[in-house]
Structure formats: C-alpha cells, structure tokens
N, CA and C atoms as an extended XYZ file, in Angstrom:
408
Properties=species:S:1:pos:R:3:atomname:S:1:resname:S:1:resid:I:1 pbc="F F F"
N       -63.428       98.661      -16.355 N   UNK     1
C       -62.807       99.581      -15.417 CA  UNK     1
C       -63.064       99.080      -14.001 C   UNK     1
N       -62.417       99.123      -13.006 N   UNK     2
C       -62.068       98.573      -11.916 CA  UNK     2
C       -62.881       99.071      -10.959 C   UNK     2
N       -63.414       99.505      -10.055 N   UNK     3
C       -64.776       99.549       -8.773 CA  UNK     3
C       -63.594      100.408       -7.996 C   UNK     3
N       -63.622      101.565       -7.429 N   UNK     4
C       -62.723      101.933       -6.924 CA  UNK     4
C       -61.962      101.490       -5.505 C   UNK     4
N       -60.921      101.183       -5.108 N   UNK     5
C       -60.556      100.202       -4.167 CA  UNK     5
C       -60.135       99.130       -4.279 C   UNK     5
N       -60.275       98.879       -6.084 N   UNK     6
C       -59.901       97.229       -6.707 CA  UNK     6
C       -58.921       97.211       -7.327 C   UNK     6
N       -57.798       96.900       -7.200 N   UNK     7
C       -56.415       96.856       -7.728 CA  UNK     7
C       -56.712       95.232       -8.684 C   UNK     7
N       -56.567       95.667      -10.157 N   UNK     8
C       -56.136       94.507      -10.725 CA  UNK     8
C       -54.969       93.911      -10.992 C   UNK     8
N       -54.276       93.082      -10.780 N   UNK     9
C       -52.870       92.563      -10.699 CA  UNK     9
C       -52.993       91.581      -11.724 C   UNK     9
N       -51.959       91.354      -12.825 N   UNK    10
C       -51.669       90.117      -13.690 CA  UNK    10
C       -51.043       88.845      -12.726 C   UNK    10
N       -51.725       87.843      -13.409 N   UNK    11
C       -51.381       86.443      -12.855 CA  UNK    11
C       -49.850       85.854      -13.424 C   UNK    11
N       -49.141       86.030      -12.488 N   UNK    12
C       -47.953       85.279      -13.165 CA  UNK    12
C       -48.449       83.748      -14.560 C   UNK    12
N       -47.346       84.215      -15.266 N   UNK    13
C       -47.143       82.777      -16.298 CA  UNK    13
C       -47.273       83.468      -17.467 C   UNK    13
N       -48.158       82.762      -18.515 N   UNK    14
C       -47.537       83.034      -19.857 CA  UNK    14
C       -48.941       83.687      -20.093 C   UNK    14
N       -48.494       84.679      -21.050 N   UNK    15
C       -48.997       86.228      -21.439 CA  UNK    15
C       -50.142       85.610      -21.920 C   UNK    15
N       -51.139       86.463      -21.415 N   UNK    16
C       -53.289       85.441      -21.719 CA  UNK    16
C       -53.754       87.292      -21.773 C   UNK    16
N       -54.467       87.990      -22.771 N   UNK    17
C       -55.265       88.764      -22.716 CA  UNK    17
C       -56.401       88.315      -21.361 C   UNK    17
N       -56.691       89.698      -20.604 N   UNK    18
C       -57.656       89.500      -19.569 CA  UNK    18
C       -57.433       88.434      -18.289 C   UNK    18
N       -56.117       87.974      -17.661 N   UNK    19
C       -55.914       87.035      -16.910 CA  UNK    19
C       -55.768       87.798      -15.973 C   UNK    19
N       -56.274       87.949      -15.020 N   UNK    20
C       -56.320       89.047      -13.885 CA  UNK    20
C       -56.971       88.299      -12.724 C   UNK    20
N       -56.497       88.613      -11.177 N   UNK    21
C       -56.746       88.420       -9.890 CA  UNK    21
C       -57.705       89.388       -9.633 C   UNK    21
N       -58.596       89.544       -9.165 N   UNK    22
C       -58.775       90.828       -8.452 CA  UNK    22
C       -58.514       90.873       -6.856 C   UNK    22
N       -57.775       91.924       -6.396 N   UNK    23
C       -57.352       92.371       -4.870 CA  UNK    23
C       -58.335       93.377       -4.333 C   UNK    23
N       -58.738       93.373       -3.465 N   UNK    24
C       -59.171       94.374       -2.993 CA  UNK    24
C       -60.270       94.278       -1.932 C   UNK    24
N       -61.212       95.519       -2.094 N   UNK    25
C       -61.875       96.041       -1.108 CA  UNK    25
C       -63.327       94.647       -1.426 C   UNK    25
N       -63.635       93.494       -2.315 N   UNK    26
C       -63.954       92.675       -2.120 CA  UNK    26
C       -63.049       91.026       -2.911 C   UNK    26
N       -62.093       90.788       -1.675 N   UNK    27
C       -61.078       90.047       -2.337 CA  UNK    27
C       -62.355       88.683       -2.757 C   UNK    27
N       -60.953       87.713       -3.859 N   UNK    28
C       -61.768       86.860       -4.036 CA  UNK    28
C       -60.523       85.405       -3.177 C   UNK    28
N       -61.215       84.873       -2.400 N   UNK    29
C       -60.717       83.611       -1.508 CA  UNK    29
C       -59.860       82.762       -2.961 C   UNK    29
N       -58.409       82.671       -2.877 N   UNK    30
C       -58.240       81.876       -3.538 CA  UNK    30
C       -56.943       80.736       -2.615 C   UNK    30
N       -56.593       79.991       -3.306 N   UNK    31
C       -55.983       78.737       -2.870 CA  UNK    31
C       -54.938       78.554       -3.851 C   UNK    31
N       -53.912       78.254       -2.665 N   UNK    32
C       -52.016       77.967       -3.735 CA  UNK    32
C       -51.852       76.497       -3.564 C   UNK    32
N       -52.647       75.636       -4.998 N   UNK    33
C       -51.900       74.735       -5.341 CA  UNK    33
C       -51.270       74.165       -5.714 C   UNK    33
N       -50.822       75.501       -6.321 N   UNK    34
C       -49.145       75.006       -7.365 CA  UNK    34
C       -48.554       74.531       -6.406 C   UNK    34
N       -48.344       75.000       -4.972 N   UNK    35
C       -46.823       74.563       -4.942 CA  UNK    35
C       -47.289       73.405       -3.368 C   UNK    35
N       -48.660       72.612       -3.775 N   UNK    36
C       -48.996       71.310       -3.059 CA  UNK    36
C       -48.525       70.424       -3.725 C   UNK    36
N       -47.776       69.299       -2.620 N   UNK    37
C       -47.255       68.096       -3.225 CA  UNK    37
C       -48.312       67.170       -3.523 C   UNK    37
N       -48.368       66.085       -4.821 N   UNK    38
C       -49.955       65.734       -4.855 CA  UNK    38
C       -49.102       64.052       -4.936 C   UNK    38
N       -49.166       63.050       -3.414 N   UNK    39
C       -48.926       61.905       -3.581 CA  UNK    39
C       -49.347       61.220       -4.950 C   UNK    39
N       -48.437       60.490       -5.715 N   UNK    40
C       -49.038       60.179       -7.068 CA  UNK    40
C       -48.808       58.711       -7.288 C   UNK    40
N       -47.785       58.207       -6.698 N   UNK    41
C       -47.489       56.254       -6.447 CA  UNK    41
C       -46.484       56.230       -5.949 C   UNK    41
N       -46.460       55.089       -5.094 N   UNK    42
C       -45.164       54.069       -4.473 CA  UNK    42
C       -43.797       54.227       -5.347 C   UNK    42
N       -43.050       53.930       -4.604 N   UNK    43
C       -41.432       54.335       -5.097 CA  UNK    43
C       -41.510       52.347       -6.356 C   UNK    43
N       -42.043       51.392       -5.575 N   UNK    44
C       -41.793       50.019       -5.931 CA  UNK    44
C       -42.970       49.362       -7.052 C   UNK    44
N       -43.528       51.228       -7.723 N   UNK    45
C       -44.735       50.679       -8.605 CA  UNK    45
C       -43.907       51.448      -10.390 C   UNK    45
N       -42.610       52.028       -9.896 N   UNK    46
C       -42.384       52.657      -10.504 CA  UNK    46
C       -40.330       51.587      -10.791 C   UNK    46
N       -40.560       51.204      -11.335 N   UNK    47
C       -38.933       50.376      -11.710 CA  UNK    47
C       -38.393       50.834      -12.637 C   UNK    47
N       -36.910       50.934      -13.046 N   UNK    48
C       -36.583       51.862      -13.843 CA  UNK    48
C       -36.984       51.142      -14.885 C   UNK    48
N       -37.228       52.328      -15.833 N   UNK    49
C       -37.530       51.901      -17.012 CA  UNK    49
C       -38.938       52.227      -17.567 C   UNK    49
N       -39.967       52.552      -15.996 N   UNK    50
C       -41.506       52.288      -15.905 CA  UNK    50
C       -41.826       53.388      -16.307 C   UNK    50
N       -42.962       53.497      -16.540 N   UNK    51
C       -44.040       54.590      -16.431 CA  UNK    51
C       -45.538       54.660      -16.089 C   UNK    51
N       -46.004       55.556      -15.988 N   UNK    52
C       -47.029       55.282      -14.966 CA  UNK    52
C       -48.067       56.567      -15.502 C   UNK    52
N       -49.142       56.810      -16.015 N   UNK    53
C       -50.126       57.879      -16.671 CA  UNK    53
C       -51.086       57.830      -15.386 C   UNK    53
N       -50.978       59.063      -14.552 N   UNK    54
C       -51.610       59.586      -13.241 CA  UNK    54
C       -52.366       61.051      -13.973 C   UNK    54
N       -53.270       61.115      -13.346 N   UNK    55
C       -54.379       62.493      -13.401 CA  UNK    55
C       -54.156       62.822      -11.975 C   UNK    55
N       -53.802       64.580      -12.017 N   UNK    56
C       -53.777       65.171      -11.097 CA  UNK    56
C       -54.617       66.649      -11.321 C   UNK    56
N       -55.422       67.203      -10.480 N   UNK    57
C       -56.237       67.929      -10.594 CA  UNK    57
C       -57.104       68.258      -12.010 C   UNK    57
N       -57.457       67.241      -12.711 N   UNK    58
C       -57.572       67.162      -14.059 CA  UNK    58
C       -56.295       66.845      -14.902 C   UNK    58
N       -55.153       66.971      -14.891 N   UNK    59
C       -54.135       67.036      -15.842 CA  UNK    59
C       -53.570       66.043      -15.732 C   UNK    59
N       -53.018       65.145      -17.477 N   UNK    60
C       -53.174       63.927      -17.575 CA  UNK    60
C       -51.606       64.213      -17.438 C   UNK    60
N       -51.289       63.169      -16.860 N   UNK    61
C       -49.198       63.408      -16.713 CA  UNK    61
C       -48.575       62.451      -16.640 C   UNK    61
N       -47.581       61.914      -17.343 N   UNK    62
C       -46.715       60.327      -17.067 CA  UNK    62
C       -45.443       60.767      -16.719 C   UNK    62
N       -45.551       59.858      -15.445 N   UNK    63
C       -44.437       60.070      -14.614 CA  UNK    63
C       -43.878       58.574      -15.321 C   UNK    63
N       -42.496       58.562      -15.241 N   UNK    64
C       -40.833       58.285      -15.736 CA  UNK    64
C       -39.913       57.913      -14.699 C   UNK    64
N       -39.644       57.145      -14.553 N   UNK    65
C       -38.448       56.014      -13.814 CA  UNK    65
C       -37.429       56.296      -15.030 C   UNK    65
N       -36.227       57.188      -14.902 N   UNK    66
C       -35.205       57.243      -16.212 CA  UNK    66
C       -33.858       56.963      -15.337 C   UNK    66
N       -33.545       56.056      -15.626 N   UNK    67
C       -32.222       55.154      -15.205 CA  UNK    67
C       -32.565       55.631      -13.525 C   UNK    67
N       -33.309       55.750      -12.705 N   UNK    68
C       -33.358       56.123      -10.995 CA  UNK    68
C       -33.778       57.494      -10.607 C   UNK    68
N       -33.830       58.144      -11.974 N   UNK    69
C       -34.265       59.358      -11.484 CA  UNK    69
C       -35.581       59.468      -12.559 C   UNK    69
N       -36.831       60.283      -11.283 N   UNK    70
C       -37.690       60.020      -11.520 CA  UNK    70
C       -38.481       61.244      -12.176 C   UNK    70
N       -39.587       61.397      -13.076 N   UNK    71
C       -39.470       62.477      -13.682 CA  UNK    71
C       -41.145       62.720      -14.326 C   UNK    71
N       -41.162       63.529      -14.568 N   UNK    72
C       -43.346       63.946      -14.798 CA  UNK    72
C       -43.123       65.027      -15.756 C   UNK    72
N       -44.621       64.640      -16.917 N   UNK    73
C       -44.234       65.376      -17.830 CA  UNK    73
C       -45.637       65.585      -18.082 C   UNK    73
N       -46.561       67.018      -18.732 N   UNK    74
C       -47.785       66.378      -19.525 CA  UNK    74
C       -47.736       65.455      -20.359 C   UNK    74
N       -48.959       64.875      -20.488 N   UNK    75
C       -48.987       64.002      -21.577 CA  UNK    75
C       -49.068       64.361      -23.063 C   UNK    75
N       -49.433       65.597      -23.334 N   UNK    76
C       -49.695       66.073      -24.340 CA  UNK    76
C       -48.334       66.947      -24.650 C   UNK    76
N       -47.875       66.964      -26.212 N   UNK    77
C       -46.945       67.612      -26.583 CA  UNK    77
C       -47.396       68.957      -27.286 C   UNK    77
N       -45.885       70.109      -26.714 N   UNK    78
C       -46.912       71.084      -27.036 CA  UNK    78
C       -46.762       71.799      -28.051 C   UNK    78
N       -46.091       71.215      -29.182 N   UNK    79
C       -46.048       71.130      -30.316 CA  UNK    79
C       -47.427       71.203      -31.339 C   UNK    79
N       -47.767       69.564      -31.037 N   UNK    80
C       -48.923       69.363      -32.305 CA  UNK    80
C       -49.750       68.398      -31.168 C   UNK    80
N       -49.633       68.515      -29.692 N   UNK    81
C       -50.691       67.732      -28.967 CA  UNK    81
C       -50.783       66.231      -29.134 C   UNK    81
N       -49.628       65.401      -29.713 N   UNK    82
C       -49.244       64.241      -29.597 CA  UNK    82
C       -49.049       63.725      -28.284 C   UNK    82
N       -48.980       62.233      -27.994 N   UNK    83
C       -48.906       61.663      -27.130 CA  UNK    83
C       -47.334       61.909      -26.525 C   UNK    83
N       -46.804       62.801      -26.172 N   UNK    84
C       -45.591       62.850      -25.560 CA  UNK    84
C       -44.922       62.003      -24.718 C   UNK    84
N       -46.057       61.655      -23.946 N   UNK    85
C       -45.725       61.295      -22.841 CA  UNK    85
C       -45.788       59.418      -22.811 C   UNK    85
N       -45.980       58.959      -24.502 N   UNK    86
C       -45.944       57.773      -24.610 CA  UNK    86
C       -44.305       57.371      -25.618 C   UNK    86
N       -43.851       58.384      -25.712 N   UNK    87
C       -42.636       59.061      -26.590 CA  UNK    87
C       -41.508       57.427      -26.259 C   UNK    87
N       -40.394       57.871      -26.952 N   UNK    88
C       -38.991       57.230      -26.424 CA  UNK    88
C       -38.082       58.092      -25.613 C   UNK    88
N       -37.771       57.634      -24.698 N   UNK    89
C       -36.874       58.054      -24.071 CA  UNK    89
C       -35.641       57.759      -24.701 C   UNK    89
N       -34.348       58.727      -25.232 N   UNK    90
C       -33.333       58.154      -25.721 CA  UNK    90
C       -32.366       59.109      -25.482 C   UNK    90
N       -31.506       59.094      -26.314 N   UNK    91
C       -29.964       60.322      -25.822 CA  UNK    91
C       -29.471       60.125      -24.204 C   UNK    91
N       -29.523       58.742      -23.845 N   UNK    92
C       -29.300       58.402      -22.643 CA  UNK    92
C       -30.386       59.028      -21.043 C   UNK    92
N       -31.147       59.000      -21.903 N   UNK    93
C       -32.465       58.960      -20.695 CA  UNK    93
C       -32.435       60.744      -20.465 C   UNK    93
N       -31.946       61.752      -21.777 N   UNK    94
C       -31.636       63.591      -21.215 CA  UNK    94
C       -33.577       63.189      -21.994 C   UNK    94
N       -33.716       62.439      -23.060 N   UNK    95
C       -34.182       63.351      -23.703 CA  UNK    95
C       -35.935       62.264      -24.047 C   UNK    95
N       -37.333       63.045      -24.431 N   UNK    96
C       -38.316       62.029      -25.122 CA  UNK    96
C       -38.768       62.820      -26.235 C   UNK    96
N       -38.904       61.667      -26.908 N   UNK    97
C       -39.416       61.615      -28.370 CA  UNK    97
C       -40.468       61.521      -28.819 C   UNK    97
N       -41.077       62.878      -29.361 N   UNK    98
C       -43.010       62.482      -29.418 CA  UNK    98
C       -43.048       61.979      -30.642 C   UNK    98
N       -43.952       60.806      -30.042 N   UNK    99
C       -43.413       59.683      -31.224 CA  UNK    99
C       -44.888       60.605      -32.440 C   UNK    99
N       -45.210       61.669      -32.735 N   UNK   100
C       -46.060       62.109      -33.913 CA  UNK   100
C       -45.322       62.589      -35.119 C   UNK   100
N       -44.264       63.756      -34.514 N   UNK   101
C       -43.456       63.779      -35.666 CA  UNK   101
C       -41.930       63.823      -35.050 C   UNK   101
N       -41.428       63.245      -34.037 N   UNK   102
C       -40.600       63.035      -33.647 CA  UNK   102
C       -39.570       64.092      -33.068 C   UNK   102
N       -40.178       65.175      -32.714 N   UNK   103
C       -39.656       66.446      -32.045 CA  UNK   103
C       -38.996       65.920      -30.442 C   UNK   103
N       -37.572       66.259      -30.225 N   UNK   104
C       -37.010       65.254      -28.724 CA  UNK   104
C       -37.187       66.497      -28.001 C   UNK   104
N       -37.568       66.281      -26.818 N   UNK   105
C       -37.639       67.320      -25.922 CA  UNK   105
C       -36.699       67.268      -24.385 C   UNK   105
N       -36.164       68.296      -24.080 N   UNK   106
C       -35.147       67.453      -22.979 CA  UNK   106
C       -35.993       67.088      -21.728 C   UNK   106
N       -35.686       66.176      -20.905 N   UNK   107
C       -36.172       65.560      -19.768 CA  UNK   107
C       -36.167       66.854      -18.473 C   UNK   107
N       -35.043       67.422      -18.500 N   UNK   108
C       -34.641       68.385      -17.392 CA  UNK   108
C       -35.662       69.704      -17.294 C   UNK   108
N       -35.253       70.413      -18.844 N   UNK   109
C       -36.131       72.187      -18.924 CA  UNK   109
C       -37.402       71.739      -20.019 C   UNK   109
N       -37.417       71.228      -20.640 N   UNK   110
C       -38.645       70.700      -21.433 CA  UNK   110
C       -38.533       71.266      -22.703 C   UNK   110
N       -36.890       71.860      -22.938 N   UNK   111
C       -36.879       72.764      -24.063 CA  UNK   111
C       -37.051       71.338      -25.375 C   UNK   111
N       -36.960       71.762      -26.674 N   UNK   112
C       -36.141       71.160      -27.304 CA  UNK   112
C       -35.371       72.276      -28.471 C   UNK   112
N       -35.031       71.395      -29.393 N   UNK   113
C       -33.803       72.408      -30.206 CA  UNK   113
C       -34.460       72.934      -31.674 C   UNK   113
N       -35.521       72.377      -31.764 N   UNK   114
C       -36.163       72.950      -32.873 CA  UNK   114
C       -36.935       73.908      -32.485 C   UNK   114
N       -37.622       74.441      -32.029 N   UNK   115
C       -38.124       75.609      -31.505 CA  UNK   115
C       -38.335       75.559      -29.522 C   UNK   115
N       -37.546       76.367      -29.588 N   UNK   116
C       -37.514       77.158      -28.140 CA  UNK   116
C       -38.607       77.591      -27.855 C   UNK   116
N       -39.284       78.224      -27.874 N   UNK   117
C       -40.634       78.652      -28.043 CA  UNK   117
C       -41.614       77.696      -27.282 C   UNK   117
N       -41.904       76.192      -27.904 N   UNK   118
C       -42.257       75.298      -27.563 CA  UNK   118
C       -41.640       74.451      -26.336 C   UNK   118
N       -42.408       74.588      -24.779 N   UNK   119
C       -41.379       73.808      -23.856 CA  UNK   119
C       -42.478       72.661      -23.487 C   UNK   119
N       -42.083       71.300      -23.563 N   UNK   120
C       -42.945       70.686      -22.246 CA  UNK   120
C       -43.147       70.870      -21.586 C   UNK   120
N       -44.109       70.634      -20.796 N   UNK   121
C       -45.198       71.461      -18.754 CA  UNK   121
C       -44.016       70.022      -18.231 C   UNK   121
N       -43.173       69.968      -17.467 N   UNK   122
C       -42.715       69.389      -16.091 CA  UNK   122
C       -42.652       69.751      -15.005 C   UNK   122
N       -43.195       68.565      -14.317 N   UNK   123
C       -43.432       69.041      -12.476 CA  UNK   123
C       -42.331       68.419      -12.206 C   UNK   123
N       -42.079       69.120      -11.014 N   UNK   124
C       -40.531       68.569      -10.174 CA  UNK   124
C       -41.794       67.217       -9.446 C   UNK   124
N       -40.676       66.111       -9.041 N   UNK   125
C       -40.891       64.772       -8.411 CA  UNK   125
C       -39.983       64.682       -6.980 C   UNK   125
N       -40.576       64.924       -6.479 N   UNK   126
C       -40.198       64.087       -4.687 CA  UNK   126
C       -40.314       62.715       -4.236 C   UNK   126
N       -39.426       62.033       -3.801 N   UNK   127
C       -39.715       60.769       -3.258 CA  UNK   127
C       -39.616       61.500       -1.795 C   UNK   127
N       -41.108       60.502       -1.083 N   UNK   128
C       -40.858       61.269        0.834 CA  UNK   128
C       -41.427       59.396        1.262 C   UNK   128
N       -40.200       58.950        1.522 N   UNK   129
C       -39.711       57.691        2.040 CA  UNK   129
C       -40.248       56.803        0.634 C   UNK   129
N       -41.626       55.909        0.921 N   UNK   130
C       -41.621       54.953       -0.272 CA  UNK   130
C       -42.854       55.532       -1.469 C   UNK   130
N       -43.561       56.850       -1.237 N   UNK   131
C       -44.067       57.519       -1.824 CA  UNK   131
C       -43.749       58.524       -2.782 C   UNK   131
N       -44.271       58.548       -4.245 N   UNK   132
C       -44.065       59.464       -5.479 CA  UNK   132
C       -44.739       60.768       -5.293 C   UNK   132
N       -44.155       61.981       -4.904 N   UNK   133
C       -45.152       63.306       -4.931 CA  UNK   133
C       -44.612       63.904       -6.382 C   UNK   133
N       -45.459       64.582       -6.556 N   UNK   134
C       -45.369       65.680       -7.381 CA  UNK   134
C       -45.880       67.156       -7.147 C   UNK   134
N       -45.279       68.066       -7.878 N   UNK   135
C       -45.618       69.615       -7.498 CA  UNK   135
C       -46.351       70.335       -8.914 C   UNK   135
N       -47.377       70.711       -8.891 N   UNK   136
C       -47.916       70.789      -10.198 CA  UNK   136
C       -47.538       72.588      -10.261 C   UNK   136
C-alpha cells in the first residue's frame, strides 16, 4: 500500500506484475534513455552487406547494412533465444532468419507470420553525417 502522497503509476511496455514508478511526495530521480541516440560506428565500417555485433547499455545488438539501409536488431531471438542476429537475411533484404529453427522475422516491425505474439526488439538507426546512432 502506497505512503500517502505516493501515486503509483505503471511503466509503459509490456504487461510485468509489480512494474511501477513511484511519483510523489519522495520522487525517485530517474533518467530517459530510451530516447538517447547511442553513437554505435562509422557509416564506412558498415558496407552493404555488413554487420557489426555492438553492446549498448548492456544489450547485445547487430546492426545490418541491408542493400543501404541500415538496421539494429537484438541479438537474441525471441522465440527460443537463438542467435538472430547471426540469421540470413533473405526475401530481398524485408526479412532474417534465425538460423535455430528458422522462424523469418521482418526487418521493418519485427513481426513474423508464425506467431504474432513473438516480435524482435528493433531500434530505429540514424546516420548524423559519417556516424551510426541508434535509439534504444
């Protein structure tokens, strides 16, 4: 039960028993890094075709050169926790293939077609002149 003056608010995202902020009459200092760009490599380390396995605030993520457009995914699939992010890219660069049991996931929403349910984590990718950001 809450201290009176303490408004508990749910944390946006996906439904967690007990995931709560507390607001109030003793806030707790927090910090928005979702939506910090986190420089991650050079535009000329990344050629199409490349890939590149970067850790950003702990989280392991391979960023994707797919025909010029550039693209970040976890590494882990969230399926069965396969290497996703070492997958094939195929269906003309929409889609990767976790190469464990071969579930394709699209490049764009992270859906795939066997269960909806299941999406890949993708960060949007910025190029800011010859530098790779990402937005976690």
């Amino acid at each position: 039960m809450p201290e009176a003056g303490i408004t508990l608010l749910p944390i946006p995202g996906p439904k967690r028993q007990h995931s709560f902020l507390r607001v109030g009459r003793s806030p707790i200092k927090t910090t928005n890094n979702m939506s910090a760009l986190h420089p991650v490599a050079r535009v000329d380390e990344l050629p199409t075709g490349g890939r590149k396995l970067i850790e950003v605030d702990g989280r392991e993520i391979m960023l994707l050169n797919v025909e010029g457009t550039y693209r970040a995914l976890d590494v882990r699939c969230p399926h069965a926790n396969g290497r996703l992010g070492d997958g094939r890219v195929v269906e003309n660069g929409r889609r990767i293939e976790c190469p464990l049991h071969k579930w394709k996931f699209d490049l764009e929403t992270g859906e795939t077609l066997i269960d909806r349910r299941k999406k890949a984590r993708l960060y949007a990718v910025v190029v800011d002149g010859d530098e790779l950001k990402i937005r976690l």
